[in-house]
C-alpha positions in Angstrom: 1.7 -16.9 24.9 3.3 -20.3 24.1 6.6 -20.6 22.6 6.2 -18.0 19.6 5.5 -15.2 21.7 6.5 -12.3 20.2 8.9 -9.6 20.6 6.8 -6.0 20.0 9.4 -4.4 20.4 11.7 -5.8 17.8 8.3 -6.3 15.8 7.6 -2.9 15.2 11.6 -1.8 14.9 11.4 -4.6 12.0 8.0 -3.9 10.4 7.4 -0.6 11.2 8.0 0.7 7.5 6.1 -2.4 6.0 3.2 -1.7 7.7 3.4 2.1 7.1 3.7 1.8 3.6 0.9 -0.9 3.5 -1.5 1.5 5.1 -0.5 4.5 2.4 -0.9 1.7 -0.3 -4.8 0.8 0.9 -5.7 4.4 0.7 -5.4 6.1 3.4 -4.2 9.8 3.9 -1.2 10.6 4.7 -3.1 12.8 7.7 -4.4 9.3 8.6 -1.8 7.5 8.5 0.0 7.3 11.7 -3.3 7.0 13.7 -4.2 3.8 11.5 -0.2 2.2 12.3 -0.9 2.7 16.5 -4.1 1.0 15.9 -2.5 -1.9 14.3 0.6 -2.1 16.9 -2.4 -1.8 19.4 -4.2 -4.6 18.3 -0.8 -6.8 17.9 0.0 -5.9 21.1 -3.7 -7.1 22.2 -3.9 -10.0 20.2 0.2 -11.4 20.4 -1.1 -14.7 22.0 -3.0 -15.8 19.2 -0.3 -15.3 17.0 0.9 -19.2 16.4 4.1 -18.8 14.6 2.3 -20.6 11.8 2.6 -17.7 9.3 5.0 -14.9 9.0 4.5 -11.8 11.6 4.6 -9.6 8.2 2.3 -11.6 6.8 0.1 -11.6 10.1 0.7 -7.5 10.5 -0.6 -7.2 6.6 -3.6 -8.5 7.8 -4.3 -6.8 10.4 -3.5 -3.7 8.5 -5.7 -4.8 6.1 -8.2 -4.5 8.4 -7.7 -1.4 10.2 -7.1 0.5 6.5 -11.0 -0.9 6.0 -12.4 0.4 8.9 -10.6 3.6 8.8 -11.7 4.0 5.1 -15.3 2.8 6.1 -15.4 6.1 9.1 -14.2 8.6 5.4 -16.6 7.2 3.9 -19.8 8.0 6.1 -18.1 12.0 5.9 -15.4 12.2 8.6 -13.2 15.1 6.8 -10.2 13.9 5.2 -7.1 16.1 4.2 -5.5 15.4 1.0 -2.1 14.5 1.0 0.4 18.1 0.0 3.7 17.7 -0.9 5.8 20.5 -1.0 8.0 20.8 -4.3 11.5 20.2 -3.4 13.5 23.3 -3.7 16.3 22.3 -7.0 19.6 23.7 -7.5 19.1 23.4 -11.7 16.1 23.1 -14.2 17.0 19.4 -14.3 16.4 19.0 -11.0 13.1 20.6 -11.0 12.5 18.8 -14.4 13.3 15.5 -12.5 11.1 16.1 -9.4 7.9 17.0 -12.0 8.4 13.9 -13.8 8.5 12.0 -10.0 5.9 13.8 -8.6 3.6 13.1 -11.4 4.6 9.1 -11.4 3.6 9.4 -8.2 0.4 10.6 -8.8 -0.4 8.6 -11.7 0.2 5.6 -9.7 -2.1 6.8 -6.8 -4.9 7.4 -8.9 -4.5 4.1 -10.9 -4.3 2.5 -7.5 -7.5 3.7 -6.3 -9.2 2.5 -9.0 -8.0 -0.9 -8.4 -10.6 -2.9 -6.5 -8.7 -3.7 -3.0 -7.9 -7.2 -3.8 -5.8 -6.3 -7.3 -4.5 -3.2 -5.8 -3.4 -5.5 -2.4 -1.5 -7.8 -4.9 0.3 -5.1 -7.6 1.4 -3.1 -4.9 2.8 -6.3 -3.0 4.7 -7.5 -6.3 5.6 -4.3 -7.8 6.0 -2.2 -5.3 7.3 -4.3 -2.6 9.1 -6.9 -4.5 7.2 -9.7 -3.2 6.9 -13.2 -4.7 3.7 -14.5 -6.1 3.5 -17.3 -3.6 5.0 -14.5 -1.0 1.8 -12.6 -1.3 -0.4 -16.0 -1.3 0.6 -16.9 1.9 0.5 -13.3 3.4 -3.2 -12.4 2.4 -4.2 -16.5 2.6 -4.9 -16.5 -1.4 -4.6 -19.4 -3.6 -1.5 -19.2 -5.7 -3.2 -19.2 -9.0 -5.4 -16.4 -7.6 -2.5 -14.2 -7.1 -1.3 -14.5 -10.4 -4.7 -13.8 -11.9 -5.0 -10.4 -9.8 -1.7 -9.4 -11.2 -2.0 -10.4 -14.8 -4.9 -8.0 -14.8 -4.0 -5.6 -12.4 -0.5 -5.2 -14.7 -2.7 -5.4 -18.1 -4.6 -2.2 -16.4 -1.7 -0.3 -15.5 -0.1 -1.1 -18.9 -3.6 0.1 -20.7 -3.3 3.1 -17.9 1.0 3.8 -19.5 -1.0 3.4 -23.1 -3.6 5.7 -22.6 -0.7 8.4 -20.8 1.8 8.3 -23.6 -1.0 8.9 -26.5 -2.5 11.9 -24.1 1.5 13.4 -24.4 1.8 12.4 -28.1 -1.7 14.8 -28.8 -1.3 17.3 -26.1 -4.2 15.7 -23.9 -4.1 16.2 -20.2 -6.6 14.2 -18.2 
């Protein structure tokens, strides 16, 4: 294993969320969720001698994550049944509140569905800057991308969603619903 052999342990205690929210980000349910994060602990856990200690681990765990959201969303694809995500409404002491989890809940799914519209590389990069907080050159070196690449994804991956906010608040303004 060299000198950069890993700790799994404290690996998956320190990116365990990351790599769960990375696999909810590329699409997959939240029924195959937890099946998809084994398979990529798994195949860490396989593969931990070639990790080099060149690159990050979350940037190496994105990766593989990456991969394992493709072939999971490859096996939906060719018909294996998939449950849609349900969330139950959160039980609110006060109109507000129930006002306030509406609004959320349909953020929420605004930003799902613009997200699956996203081809995977623009979608990989928005949800890495606006959702995680990540640096442009962050997200370079995590999904090996040329720097100026990045930025293109994200200029038009934000000019979408903008378009996407555009389109929203003119449906509200003349009682549209899509």
């Amino acid at each position: 294993m060299g000198e950069h052999a890993l700790d799994l342990h404290a690996t998956f205690r320190d990116h365990h969320d990351f790599v769960w929210r990375s696999l909810a980000q590329f699409g997959l349910a939240s029924t195959e969720i937890d099946d998809a994060l084994q398979d990529v602990f798994v195949i860490a856990y396989r593969r931990r001698a070639d990790f080099d200690g060149r690159t990050a681990v979350r940037g190496w765990l994105y990766g593989i994550a990456r991969n394992v959201a493709l072939k999971h969303r490859e096996r939906t694809a060719r018909g294996l049944a998939r449950t849609a995500p349900v969330e139950a409404a959160a039980a609110a002491a006060s109109d507000d509140a129930v006002d306030l989890e509406l609004a959320r809940q349909e953020a929420a799914v605004l930003v799902e569905r613009f997200l699956a519209v996203l081809d995977l590389d623009q979608r990989t990069v928005f949800v890495l800057a606006e959702i995680e907080g990540h640096s442009a050159p962050e997200i370079a070196a995590m999904v090996g991308s040329n720097l100026n690449t990045v930025y293109s994804r994200l200029r038009l991956a934000r000019r979408r969603f903008a378009r996407v906010l555009e389109l929203r608040s003119e449906d509200a303004r003349t009682g549209w619903d899509r």
